[in-house]
C-alpha positions in Angstrom: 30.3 51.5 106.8 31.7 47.7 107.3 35.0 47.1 106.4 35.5 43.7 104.7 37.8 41.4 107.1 38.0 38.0 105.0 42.0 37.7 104.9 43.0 38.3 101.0 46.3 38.9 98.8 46.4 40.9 95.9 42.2 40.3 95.9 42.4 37.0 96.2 41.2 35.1 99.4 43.0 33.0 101.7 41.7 29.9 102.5 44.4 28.6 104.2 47.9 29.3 105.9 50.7 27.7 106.1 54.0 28.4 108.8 56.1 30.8 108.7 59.2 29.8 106.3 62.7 30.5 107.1 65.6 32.1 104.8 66.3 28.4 103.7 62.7 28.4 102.0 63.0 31.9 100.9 66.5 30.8 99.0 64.5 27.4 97.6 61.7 29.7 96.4 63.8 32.4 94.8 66.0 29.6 93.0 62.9 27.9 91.5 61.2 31.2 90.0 64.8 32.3 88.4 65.2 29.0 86.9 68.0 29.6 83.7 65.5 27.6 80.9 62.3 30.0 82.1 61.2 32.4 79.5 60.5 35.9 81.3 57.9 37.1 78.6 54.2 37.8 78.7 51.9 35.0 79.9 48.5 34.2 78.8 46.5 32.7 81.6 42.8 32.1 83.2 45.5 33.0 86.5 43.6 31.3 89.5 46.3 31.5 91.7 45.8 28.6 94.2 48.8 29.7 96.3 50.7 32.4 97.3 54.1 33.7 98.6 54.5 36.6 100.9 58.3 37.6 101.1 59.3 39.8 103.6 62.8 41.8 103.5 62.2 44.1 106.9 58.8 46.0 106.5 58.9 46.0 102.6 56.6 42.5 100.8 56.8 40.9 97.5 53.9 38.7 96.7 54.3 35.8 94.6 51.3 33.8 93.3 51.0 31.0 91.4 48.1 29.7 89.3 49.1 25.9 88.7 46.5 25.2 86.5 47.5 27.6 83.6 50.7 27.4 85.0 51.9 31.2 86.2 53.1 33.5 88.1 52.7 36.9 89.2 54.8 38.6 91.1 53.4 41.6 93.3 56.3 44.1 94.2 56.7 48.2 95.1 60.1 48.3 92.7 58.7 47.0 89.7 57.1 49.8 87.2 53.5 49.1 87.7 53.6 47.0 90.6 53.3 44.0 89.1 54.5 41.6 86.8 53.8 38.2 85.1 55.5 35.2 83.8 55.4 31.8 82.8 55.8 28.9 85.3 57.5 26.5 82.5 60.5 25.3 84.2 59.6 26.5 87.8 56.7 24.2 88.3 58.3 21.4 89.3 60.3 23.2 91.5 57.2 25.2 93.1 55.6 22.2 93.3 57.5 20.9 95.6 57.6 23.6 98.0 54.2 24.2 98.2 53.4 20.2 98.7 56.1 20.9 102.2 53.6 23.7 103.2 51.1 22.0 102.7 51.8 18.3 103.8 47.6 17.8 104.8 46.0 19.6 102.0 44.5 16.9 99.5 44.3 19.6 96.9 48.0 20.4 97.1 49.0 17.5 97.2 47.3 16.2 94.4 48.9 18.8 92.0 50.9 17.2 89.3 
């Protein structure tokens, strides 16, 4: 049996990497997804998420991704009910933006998100 090695989150493949972030980018990142004006209710999405978040808090994760083209989130974490949970990007995206486009300063794609 061959075990499948191509890097993934959630399923999803990574294409690329960017450094390691610090607490101050964890505290930017946490500020823009619990922006006061975003609705926390179901989203409907074709959810390609382009880019992802991996938060660490000692040996437990969160996974964040985002999908900028339908423009959500889902968040990927071992206290929530079923693992899992969606919402819209609405206020957040501008926000997100941002940090990802720091991440990724070379990436044509990124940095072409509007």
């Amino acid at each position: 049996m061959q075990l499948n090695r191509t890097p993934a989150i959630q399923g999803y493949k990574i294409l690329a990497t960017g450094k390691v972030q610090g607490k101050t980018f964890t505290s930017r990142l946490i500020q823009a997804l619990f922006v006061p004006k975003n609705p926390h209710s179901l989203a409907q999405a074709c959810f390609r998420p382009g880019v992802a978040f991996r938060l660490w808090n000692g040996k437990r994760a969160i996974d964040v991704l985002t999908c900028f083209q339908c423009n959500n989130i889902e968040v990927f974490a071992p206290t929530l009910k079923d693992g899992s949970g969606d919402i819209p990007m609405d206020a957040s995206r501008l926000p997100l933006i941002r940090l990802v486009k720091a991440v990724f300063p070379n990436d044509k794609e990124i940095q072409a998100i509007r």
